[in-house]
N, C-alpha and C positions, 0 to 999 in steps of 0.2 A: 519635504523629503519624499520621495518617491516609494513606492512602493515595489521589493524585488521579484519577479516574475519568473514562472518556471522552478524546476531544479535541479540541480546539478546531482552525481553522486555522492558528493563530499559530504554537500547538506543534506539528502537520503542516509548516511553514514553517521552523521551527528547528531541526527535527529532520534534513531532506531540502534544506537550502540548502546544505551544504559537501561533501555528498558528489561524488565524480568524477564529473561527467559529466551532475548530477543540473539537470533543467529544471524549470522552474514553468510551466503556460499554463491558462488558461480555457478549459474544449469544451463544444459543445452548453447553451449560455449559463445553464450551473447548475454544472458540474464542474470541480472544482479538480484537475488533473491533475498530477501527479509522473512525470519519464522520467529514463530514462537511454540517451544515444544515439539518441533519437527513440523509443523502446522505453516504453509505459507499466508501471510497477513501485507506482503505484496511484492512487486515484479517492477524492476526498472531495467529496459533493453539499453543495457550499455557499449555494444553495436551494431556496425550495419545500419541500413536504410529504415530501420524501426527507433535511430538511438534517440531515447531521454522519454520513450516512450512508458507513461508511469500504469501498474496495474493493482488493481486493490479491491478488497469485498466491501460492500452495503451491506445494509440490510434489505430483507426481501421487500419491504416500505418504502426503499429510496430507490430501489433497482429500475423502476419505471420512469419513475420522475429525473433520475438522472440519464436515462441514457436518449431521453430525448431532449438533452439540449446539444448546444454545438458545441463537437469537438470531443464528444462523451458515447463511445460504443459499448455495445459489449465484447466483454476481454476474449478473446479466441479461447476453444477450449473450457474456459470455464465459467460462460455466462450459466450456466446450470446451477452454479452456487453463490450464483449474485456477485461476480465481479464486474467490476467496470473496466475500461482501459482510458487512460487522455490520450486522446494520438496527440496534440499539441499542446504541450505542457507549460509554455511559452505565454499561453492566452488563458494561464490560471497565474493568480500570485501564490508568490512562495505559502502562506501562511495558510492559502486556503487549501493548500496541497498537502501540507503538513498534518493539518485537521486530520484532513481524509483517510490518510496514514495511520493517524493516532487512532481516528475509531475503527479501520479494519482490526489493527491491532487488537483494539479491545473486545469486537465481535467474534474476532478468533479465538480469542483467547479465553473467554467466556463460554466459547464451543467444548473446551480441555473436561475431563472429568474434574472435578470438584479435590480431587486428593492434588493432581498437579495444579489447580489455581491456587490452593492453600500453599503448597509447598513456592511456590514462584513470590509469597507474600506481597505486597501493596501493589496497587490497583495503581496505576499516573493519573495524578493529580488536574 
């Protein structure tokens, strides 16, 4: 069985729809944005000449080690706060993209004051 590469928005939407606290909205009328508690946790360009382009935070630990491999920049705008960008998203598999997802989420969300991580209750598994 092969393994599926890249992701679409459908799977960026199945992936990030049940988590606590987690929002969908269109910004800057190309970006498909993922939050949690008003807090962006990542960025997929769903058009134009940037589209399926995925954006997400590290941590300040991985910020270096990842943006020197290929294919791995920093995100425009907000490499200040340890984001990354994939320009091709194509040349990650689904699962490792998802990871990535999942622990921005988590490092964002960890960011929130202590009253909204309580209130948002369990942590993804």
């Amino acid at each position: 069985m092969t393994e599926s590469m890249g992701m679409s928005v459908e799977q960026l939407d199945d992936l990030c729809q049940n988590w606590p606290g987690a929002t969908r909205a269109m910004k800057w009328d190309v970006d498909l944005v993922w939050s949690v508690s008003g807090k962006m946790f990542v960025v997929m360009c769903a058009l134009g000449p940037d589209r399926g382009r995925l954006s997400f935070k590290v941590g300040q630990d991985r910020f270096l080690e990842m943006t020197e491999q290929p294919g791995i920049s920093t995100a425009p705008y907000m490499a200040r706060s340890c984001w990354v960008s994939i320009n091709e998203p194509a040349d990650f598999s689904e699962a490792e993209l998802a990871n990535h997802v999942r622990q921005s989420y988590e490092l964002v969300r960890a960011g929130l004051p202590k009253k909204i991580q309580r209130a948002l209750g369990v942590t993804l598994a």
